[in-house]
C-alpha positions as CSV (number, residue, x, y, z in Angstrom):
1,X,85.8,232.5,128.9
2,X,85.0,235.4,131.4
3,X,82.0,236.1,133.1
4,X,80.2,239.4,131.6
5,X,77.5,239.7,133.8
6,X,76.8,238.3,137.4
7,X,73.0,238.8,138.2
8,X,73.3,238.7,142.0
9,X,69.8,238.2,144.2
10,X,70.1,238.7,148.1
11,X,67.3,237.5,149.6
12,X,65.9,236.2,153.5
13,X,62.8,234.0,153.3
14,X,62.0,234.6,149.7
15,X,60.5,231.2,149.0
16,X,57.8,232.7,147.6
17,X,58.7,236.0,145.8
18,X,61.6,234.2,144.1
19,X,59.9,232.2,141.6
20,X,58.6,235.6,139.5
21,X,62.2,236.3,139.2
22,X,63.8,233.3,138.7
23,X,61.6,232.8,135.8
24,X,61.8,236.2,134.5
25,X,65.6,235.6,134.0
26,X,65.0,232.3,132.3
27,X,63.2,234.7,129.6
28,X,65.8,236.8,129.2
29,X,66.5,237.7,125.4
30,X,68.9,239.6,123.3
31,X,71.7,238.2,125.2
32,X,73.3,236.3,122.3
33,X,77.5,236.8,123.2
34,X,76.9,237.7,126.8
35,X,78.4,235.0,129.1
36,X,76.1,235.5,132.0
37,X,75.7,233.9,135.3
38,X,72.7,234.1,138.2
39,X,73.6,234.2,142.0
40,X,71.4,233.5,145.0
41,X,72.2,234.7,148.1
42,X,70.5,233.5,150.9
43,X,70.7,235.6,154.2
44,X,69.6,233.3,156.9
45,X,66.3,232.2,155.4
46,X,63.8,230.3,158.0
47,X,61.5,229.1,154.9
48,X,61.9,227.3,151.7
49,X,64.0,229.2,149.8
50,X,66.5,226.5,149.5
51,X,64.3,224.1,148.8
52,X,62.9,226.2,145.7
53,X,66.2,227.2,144.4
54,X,67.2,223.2,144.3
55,X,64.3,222.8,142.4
56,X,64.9,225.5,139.7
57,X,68.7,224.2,139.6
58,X,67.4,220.9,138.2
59,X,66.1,222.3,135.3
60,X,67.9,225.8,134.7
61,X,68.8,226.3,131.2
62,X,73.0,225.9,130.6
63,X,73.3,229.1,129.0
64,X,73.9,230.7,132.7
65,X,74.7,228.8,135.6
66,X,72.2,229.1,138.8
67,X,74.1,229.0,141.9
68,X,73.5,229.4,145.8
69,X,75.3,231.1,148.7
70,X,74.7,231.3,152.2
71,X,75.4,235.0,154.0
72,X,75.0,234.0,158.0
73,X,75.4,237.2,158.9
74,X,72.3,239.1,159.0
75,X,71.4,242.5,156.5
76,X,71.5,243.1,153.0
77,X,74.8,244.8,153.6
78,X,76.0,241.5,154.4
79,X,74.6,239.7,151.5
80,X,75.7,242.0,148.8
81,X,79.3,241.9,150.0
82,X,78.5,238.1,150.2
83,X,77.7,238.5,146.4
84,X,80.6,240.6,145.4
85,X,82.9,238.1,147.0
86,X,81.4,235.4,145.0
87,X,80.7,236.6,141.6
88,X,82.6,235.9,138.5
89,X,81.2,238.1,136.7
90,X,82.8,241.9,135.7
91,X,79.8,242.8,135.7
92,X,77.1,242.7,138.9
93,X,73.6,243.4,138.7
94,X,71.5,243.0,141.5
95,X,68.0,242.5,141.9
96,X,66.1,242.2,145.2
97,X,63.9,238.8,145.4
98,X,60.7,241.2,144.7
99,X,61.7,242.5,141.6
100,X,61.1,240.7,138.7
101,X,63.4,242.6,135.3
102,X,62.1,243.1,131.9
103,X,63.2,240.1,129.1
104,X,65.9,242.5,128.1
105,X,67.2,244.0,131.3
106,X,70.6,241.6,131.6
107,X,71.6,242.7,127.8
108,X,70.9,246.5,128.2
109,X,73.0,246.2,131.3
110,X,76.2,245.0,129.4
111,X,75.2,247.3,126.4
112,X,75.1,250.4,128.1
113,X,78.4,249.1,130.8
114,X,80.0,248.7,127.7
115,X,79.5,251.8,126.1
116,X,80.1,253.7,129.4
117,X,83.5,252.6,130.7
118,X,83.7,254.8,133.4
119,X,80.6,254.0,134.8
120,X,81.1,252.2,138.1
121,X,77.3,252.1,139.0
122,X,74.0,251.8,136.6
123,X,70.9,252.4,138.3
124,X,67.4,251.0,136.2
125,X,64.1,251.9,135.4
126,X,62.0,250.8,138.2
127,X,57.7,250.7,138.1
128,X,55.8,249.3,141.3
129,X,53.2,247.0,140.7
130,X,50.6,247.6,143.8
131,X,48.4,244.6,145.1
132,X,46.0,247.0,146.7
133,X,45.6,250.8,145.7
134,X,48.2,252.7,147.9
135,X,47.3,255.9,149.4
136,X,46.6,259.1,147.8
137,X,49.8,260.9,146.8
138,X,51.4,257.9,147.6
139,X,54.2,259.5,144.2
140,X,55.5,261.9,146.6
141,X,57.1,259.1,149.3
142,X,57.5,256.7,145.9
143,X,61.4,256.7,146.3
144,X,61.4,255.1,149.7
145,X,60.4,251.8,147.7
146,X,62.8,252.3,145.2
147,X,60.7,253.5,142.7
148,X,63.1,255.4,140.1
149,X,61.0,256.9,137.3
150,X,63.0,259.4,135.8
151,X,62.3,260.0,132.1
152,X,63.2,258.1,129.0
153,X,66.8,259.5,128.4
154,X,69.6,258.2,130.5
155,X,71.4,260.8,132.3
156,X,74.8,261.2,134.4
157,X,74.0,261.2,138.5
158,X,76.6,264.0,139.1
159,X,77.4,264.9,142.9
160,X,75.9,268.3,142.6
161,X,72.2,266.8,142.0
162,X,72.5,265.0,145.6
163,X,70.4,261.7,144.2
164,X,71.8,258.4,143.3
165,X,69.8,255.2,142.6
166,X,68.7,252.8,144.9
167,X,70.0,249.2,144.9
168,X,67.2,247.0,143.3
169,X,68.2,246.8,139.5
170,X,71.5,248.4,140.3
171,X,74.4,247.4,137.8
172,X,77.6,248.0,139.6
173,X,81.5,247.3,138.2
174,X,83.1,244.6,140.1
175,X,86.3,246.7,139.8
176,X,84.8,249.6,141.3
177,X,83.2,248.3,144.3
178,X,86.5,246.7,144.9
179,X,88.7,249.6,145.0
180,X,85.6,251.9,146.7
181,X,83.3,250.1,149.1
182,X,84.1,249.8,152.4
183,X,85.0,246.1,153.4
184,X,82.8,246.7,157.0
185,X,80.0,248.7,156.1
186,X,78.5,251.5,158.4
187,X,75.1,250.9,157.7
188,X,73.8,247.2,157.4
189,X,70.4,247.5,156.5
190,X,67.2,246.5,158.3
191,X,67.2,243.4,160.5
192,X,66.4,242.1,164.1
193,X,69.0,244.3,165.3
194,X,69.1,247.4,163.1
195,X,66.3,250.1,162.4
196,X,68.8,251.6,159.9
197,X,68.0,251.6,156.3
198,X,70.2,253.7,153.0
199,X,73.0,251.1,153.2
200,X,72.5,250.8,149.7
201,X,73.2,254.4,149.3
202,X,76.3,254.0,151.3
203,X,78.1,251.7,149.0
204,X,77.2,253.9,145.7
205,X,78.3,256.7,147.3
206,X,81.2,255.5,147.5
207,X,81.6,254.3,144.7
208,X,80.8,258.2,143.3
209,X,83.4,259.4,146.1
210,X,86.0,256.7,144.1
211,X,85.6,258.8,141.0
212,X,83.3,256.3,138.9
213,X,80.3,257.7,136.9
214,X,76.8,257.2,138.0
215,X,74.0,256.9,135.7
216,X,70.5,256.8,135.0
217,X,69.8,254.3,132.1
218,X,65.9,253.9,131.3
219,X,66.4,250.9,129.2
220,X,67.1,248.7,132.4
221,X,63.4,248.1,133.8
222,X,62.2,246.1,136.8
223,X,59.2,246.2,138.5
224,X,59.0,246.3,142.1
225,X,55.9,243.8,144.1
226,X,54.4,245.9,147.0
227,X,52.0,243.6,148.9
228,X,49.0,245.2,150.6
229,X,51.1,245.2,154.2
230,X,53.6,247.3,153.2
231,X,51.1,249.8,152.0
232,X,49.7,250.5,155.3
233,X,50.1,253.6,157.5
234,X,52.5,251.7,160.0
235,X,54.3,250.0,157.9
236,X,55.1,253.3,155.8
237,X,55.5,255.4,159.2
238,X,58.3,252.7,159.8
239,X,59.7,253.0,156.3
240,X,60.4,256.7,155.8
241,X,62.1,256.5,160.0
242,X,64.4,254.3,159.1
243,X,65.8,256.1,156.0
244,X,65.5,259.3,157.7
245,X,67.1,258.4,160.7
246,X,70.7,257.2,158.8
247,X,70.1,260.4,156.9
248,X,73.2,262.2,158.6
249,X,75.5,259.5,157.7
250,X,74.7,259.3,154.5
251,X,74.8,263.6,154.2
252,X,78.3,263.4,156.0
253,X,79.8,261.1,153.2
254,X,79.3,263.4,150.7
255,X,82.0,265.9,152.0
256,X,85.7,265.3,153.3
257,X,86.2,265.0,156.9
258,X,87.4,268.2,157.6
259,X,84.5,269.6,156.2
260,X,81.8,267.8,158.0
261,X,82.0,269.7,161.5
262,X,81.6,272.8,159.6
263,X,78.8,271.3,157.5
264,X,76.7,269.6,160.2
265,X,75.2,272.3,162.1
266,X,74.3,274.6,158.8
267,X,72.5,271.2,157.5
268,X,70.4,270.7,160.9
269,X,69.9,274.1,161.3
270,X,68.0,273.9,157.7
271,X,66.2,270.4,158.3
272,X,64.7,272.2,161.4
273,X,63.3,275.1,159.6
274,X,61.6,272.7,156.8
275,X,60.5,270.9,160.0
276,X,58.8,273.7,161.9
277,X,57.7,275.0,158.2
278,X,55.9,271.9,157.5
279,X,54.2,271.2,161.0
280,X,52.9,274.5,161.1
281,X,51.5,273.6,157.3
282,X,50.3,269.9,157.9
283,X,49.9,269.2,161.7
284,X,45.9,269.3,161.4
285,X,46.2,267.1,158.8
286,X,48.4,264.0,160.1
287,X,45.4,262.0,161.9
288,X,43.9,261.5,158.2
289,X,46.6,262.3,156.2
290,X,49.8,259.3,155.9
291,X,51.4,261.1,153.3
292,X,51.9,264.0,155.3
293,X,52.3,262.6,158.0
294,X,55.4,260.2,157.0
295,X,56.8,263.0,155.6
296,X,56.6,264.7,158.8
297,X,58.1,261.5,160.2
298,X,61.2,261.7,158.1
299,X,61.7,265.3,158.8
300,X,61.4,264.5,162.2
301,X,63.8,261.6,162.0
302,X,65.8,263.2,160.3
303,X,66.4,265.6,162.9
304,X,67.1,262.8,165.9
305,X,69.2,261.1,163.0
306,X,73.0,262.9,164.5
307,X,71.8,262.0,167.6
308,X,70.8,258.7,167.3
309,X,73.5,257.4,165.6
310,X,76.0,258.9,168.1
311,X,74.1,257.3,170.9
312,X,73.9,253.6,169.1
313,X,77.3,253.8,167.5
């Protein structure tokens, strides 16, 4: 019997956030004829994280075998192709080791895949769940922590809207990545060696580029566990840099090649307006302000982003 769904969980020293998932996916309901499969990928983990998935393997349920993969080398890049390579299923949904799914999220995921042939990528629902109170106006930098709130109606992430989901709770087509993704990817991820976030955002786009649907579908909720140090004004500084800084990559992939030298300096030549615009607005306010001032800081790095990469790469 085929494998529908492959529920694929990169992770690097998750010994203690792993747990909340593992046992949300032993919960999992509705999922009566789906032929289902979980898939740990460790990414060079210094803790326990092997430990604990040994322990779970010796009393995970039959219905959906719990296995474990090493990814030596280091990003979530890495570990996602890791998980592509080894999954059985048609199907794979990955969830980050912080982001426990709702009891139903593996059987809306073949339902709506199902119903939506064409749809190479299926981004979910996703809530954070703060363990301190984050920062006032904390909505308007949400989406650098995946936080995808977008209504109660699933809807079609066309090219034109420039937004695609983010990676935690993504559903993806094993058959589209395949034929899409890049088999050395540009972009990594964060690591020892890397400041450079959006790799996520690399793969769906081209997945999109490939000519597979995109979609919203609300039905698909996780929840995303922000501990109190991510939350603070250094760490968020550090966030929003990283993202903005692979920004021009990710803006170049959206047009052909022979397009992109025509494209570049139009695009910069915006970003610095809404720059100088928003310095002149906010630059009193960026001692007291982190809001303001990390969206300052991803303007900003936005800006180097060209630059940077053509100086590191």
């Amino acid at each position: 019997m085929s494998t529908d769904l492959t529920i694929a969980i990169p992770t690097y020293n998750g010994a203690t956030r792993l747990p909340l998932v593992l046992d949300r996916l032993q919960q999992q309901i509705e999922a009566e004829g789906i032929n289902w499969e979980v898939l740990i990928v460790d990414n060079n983990s210094q803790d326990r994280t092997a430990e604990v998935v040994r322990e779970y393997q010796e009393n995970w349920p039959p219905f959906s075998p719990l296995r474990y993969e090493v990814e030596k080398q280091q990003g979530a890049a890495f570990a996602r192709l890791k998980a592509i390579k080894m999954a059985q299923g048609v199907l794979i949904g990955f969830l980050d080791d912080d982001t426990p799914p709702a009891p139903t999220w593996a059987a809306e995921a073949v339902k709506f895949a199902r119903m939506h042939p064409e749809a190479g990528a299926i981004g979910s629902q996703i809530h954070g769940e703060y363990e301190v109170e984050p920062p006032p106006d904390f909505k308007r930098i949400a989406s650098f922590f995946a936080i995808t709130e977008r209504g109660d109606k699933a809807h079609l992430y066309t090219p034109q809207m420039k937004m695609l989901p983010p990676s935690a709770g993504l559903v993806v087509r094993k058959e589209a990545w395949l034929n899409c993704v890049p088999e050395r990817p540009f972009l990594s991820g964060r690591s020892r060696s890397s400041i450079l976030n959006s790799e996520d955002l690399e793969a769906i786009l081209s997945i999109q580029n490939g000519g597979w649907e995109v979609w919203y579908n609300p039905a698909m909720v996780i929840w995303h566990q922000i501990p109190r140090d991510r939350l603070t004004r250094e760490y968020l500084l550090y966030l929003v840099r990283s993202t903005g800084l692979a920004r021009h990559y990710i803006r170049m992939l959206r047009f052909p090649k022979w397009q992109r030298p025509l494209v570049f300096p139009i695009a910069w030549l915006r970003d610095l307006q809404r720059a100088i615009f928003y310095y002149l607005k906010y630059s009193k306010t960026f001692d007291q302000n982190t809001i303001n001032a990390c969206e300052m800081e991803f303007l900003r790095s936005s800006l180097i982003s060209p630059f940077y990469l053509w100086r590191n790469r």
